[in-house]
C-alpha positions in Angstrom: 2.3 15.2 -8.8 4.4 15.0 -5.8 2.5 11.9 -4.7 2.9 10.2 -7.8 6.8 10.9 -7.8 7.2 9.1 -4.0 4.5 6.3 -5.2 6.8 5.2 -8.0 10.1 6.0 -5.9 8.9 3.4 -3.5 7.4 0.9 -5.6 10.9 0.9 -7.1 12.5 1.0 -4.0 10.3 -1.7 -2.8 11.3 -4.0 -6.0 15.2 -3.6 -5.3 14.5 -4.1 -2.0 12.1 -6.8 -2.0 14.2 -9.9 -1.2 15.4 -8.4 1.8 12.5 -7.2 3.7 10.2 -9.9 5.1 6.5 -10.8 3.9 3.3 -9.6 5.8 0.9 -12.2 7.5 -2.7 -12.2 5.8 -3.8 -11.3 9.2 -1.6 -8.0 9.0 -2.5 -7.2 5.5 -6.1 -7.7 5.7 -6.0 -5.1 9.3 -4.2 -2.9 6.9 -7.2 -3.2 3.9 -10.0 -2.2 6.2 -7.5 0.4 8.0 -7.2 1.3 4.1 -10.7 1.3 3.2 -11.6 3.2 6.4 -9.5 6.5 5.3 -11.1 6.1 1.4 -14.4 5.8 2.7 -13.9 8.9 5.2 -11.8 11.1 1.9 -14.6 10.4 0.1 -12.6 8.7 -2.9 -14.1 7.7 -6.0 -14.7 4.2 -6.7 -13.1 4.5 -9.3 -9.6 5.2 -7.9 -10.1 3.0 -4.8 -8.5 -0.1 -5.9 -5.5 2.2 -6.5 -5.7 4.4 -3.3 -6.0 1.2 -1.3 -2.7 -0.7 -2.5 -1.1 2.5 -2.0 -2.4 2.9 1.3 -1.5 -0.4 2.0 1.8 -0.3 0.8 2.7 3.4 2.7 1.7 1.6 6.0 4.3 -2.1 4.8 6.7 -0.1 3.7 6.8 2.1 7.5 6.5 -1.1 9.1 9.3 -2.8 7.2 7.6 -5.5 5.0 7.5 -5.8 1.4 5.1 -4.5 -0.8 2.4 -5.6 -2.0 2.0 -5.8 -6.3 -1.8 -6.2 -6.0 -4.7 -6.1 -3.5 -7.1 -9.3 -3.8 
């Protein structure tokens, strides 16, 4: 529950924030995917939930790095 709380606290406080915080390169984004799909594969998360876990993911490591977030992972 917790996680789900801070998820959509930063998604919201990536929106306001959005057009201040600069854009990732693909080259970035697509390190942080396979960074992402590393940790599912290793957690042993359902496929079902990977899409999800991996835009998270994604978004945790942005957001620490100071880029905007990302709406959806292609």
């Amino acid at each position: 529950m917790k996680n789900l709380v801070l998820t959509v606290g930063l998604l919201l406080t990536s929106a306001v924030l959005a057009d201040e915080l600069p854009k990732a390169d693909p080259e970035l984004i697509a390190e942080l995917k396979e960074y992402c799909v590393e940790l599912a594969t290793e957690d042993g998360i359902d496929k079902k939930e990977l899409k999800k876990f991996i835009l998270e993911c994604i978004n945790e490591e942005l957001d620490a790095e100071g880029y905007q977030a990302l709406a959806k992972v292609e």
